[in-house]
TIBA-345037 format. One record per residue (C-alpha): residue in one letter; x, y, z; residue number from 1. Coordinates in Angstrom, 2 decimals, padded with zeros to 5 digits. Example, Ala and Ser with C-alpha at 12.3 -4.5 7.8 and 13.67 -1.06 7.14 Angstrom:
residues 2
<site rest="A" x="012.30" y="-004.50" z="007.80" nr="1"/>
<site rest="S" x="013.67" y="-001.06" z="007.14" nr="2"/>
***
This chain:
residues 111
<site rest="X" x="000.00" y="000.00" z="000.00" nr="1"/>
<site rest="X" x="001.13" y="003.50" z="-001.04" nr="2"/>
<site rest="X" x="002.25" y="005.16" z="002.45" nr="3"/>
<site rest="X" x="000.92" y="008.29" z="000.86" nr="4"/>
<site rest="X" x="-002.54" y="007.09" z="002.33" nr="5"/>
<site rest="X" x="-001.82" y="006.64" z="005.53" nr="6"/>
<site rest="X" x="-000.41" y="009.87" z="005.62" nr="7"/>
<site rest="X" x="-003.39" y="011.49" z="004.49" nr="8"/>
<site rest="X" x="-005.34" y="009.76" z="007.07" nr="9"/>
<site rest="X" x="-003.46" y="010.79" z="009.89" nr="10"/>
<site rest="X" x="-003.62" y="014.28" z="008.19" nr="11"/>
<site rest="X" x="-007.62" y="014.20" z="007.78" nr="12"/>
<site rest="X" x="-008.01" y="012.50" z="011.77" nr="13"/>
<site rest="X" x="-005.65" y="015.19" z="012.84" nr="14"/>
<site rest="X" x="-007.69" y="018.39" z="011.11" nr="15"/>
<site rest="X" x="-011.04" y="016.32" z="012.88" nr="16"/>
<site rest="X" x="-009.40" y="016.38" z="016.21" nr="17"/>
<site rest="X" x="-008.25" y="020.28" z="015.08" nr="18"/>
<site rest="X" x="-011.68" y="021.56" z="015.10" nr="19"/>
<site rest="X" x="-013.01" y="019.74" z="018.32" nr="20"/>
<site rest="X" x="-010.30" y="021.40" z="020.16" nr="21"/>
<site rest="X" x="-011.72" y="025.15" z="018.36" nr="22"/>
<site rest="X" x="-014.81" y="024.22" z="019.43" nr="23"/>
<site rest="X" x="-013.76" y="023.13" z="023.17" nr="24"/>
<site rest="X" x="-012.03" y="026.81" z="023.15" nr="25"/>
<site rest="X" x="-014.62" y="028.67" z="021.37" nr="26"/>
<site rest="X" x="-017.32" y="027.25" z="024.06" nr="27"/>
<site rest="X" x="-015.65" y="028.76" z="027.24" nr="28"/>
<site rest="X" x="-016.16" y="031.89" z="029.04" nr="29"/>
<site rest="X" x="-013.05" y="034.13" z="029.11" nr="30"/>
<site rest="X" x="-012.25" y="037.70" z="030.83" nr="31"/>
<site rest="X" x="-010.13" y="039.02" z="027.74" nr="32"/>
<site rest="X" x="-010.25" y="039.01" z="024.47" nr="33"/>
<site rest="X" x="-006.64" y="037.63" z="024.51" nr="34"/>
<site rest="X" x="-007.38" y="034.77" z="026.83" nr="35"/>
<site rest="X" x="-010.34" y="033.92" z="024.32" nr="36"/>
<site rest="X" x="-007.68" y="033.54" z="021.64" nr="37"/>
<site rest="X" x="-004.35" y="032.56" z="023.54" nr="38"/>
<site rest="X" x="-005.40" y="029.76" z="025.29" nr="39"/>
<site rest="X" x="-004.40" y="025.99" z="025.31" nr="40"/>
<site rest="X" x="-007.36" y="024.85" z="023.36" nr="41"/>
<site rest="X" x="-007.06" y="027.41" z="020.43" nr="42"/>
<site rest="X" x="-003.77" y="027.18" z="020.42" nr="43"/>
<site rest="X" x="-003.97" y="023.11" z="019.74" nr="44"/>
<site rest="X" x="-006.13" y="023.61" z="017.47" nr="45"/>
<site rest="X" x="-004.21" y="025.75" z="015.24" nr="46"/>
<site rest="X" x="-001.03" y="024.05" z="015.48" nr="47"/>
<site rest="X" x="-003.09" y="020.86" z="015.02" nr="48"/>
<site rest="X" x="-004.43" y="022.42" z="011.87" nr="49"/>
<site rest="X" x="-000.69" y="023.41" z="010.32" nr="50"/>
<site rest="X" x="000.80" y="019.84" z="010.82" nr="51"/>
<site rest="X" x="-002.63" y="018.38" z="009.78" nr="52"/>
<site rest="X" x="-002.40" y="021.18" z="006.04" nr="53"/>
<site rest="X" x="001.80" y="019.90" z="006.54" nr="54"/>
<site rest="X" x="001.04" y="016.49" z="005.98" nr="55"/>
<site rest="X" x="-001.70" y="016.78" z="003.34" nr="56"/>
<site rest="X" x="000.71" y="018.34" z="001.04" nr="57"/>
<site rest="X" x="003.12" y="015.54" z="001.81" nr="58"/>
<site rest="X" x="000.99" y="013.05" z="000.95" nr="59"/>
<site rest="X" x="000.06" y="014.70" z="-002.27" nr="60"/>
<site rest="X" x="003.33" y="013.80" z="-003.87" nr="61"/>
<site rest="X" x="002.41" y="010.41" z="-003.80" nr="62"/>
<site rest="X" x="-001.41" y="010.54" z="-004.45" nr="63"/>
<site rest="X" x="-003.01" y="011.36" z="-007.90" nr="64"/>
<site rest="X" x="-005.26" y="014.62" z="-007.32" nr="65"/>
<site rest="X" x="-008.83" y="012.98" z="-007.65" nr="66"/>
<site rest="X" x="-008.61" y="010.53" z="-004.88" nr="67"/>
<site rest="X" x="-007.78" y="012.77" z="-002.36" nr="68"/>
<site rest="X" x="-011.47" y="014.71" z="-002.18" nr="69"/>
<site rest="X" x="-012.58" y="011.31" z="-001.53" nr="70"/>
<site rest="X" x="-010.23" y="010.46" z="001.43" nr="71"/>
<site rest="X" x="-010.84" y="013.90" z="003.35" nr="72"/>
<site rest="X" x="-014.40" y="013.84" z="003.09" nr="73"/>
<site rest="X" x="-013.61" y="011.32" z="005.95" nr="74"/>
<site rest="X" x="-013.31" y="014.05" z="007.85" nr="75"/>
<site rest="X" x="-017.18" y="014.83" z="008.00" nr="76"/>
<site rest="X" x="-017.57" y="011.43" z="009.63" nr="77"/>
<site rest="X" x="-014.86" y="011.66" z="011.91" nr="78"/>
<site rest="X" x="-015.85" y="015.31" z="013.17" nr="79"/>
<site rest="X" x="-019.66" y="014.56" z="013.86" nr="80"/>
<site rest="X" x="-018.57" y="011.01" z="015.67" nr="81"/>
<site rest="X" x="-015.91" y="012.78" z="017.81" nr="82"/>
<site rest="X" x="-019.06" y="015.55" z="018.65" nr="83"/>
<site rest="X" x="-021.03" y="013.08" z="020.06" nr="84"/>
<site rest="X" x="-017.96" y="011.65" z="021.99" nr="85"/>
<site rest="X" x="-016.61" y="014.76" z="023.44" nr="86"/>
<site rest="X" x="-019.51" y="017.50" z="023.67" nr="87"/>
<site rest="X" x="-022.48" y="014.61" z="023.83" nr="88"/>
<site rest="X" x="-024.16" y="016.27" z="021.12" nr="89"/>
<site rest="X" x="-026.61" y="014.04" z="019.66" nr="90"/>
<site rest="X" x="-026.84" y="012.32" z="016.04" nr="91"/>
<site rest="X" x="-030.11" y="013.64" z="014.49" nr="92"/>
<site rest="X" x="-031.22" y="011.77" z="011.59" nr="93"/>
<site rest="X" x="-030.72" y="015.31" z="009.76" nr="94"/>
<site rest="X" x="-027.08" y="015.32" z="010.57" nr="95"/>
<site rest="X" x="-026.60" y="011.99" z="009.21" nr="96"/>
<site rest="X" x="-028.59" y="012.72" z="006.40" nr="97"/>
<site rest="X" x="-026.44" y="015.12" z="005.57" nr="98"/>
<site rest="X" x="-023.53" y="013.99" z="005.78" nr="99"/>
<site rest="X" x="-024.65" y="010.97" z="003.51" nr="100"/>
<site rest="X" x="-025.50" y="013.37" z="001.30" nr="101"/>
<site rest="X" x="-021.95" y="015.14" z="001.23" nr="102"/>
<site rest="X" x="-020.63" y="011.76" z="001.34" nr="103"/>
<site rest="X" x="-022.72" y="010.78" z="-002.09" nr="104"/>
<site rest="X" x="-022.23" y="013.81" z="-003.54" nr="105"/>
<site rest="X" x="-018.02" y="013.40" z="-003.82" nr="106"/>
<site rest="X" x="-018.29" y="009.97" z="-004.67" nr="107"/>
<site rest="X" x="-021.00" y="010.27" z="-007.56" nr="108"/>
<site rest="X" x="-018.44" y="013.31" z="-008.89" nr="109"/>
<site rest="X" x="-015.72" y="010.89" z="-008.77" nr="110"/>
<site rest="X" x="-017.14" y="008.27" z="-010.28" nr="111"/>
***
């Protein structure tokens, strides 16, 4: 298997884990403006995010162009399972129901 992959998944579970940590961040209560930005969560996240956008362009030298859409749309899975995890939000049928259709959408484009 092309290690390219693997790379990009790491990359795409990485960006998930990115934006629950913005959203941990964004959901607290802070005195200053630059305790709402400079803290531990939001800082994470972004750094998070730039190793996550590092290793997507890594794994793009090894991955034709068209297959990685498909891979990262992962992400829309991974982000609304690691919701319910961490913030207990729950799984409406209209959530999935998007997502399936975001999913569909890529993969009838791609095919």
């Amino acid at each position: 298997m092309n290690p390219s992959y693997s790379i990009l998944l790491v990359s795409v579970t990485l960006a998930a884990f990115a934006q629950i940590l913005l959203k941990k961040g964004a959901s607290q209560n802070y005195d200053t403006i630059l305790k709402q930005y400079l803290n531990i969560y939001v800082i994470s996240g972004y750094g998070l995010t730039f190793f996550s956008l590092f290793l997507t362009m890594l794994s793009y030298r090894g991955l034709p162009f068209q297959t990685v859409p498909l891979i990262e749309s992962v992400g829309f899975i991974l982000v609304m399972l690691l919701s319910r995890l961490f913030f207990r939000e729950k799984l409406s049928i209209r959530k999935i129901l998007g997502t399936c259709i975001i999913l569909a959408g890529i993969c009838i484009y791609y095919i």
